[in-house]
Structures are given as structure tokens and as C-alpha cells.
N, C-alpha and C positions, 0 to 999 in steps of 0.2 A: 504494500500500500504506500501510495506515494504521501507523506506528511503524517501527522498523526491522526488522522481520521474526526475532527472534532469539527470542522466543515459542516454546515446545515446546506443542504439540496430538496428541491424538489421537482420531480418526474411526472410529466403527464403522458396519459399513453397517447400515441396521435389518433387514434380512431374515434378518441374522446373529440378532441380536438375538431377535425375533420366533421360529426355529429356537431357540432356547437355551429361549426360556422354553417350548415346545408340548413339547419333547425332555425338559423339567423335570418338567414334573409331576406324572408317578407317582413324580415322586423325593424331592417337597418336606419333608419331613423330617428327611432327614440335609442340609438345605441350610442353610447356614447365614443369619444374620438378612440377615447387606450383603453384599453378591455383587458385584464387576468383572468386567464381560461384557468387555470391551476385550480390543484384539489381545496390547495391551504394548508395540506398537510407535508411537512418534511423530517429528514431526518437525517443523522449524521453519515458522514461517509460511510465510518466505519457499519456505522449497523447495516449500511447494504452491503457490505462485505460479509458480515455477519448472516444476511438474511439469503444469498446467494449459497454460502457454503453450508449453510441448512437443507435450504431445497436442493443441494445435489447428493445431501446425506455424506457429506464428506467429514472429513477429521483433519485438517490446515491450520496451521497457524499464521495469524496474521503479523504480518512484520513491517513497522513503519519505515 
């Protein structure tokens, strides 16, 4: 891991994304100019480091 993982991110998936905007635009003019599609939710690097070597059932050590 590059740095010590304390980093806050947030990931949105694009097909969210992609749904937001098609869902949008018979709406576009009560829209406002800059829009945040994000969940609102993030989380530290490291914990998707963490959440990664979960779901592949692995046993890794993370090394900054």
C-alpha cells in the first residue's frame, strides 16, 4: 500500500452514475449548475485494502 492508508475516498459505481444522468433529463432545469452524484459514504484507503483481501478470502499482509 502506497502511504499509510488513513486517506478518506469515495467510489461510485458508474452505472449509478450513468442511471442518474438518463433518470435526469426531462429534469434539467431545476438542476442545479454542480451536482454530487456520490453515495456520501467513504472510507479509508486502507479499509479497501482490507475489504478486497476479504472478499478474495485471502490471508496478506498489508504493508505501507
Amino acid at each position: 500500500m502506497w502511504g499509510e492508508g488513513s486517506v478518506r475516498r469515495e467510489f461510485t459505481y458508474v452505472d449509478d452514475v450513468a442511471s442518474f444522468m438518463i433518470n435526469s433529463l426531462y429534469d434539467l432545469e431545476s438542476m442545479p449548475i454542480t451536482i454530487n452524484v456520490g453515495a456520501g459514504i467513504d472510507h479509508t484507503v486502507r479499509q479497501y485494502y482490507e475489504m478486497v483481501i476479504e472478499a478474495l478470502g485471502s490471508h496478506v499482509e498489508i504493508v505501507p
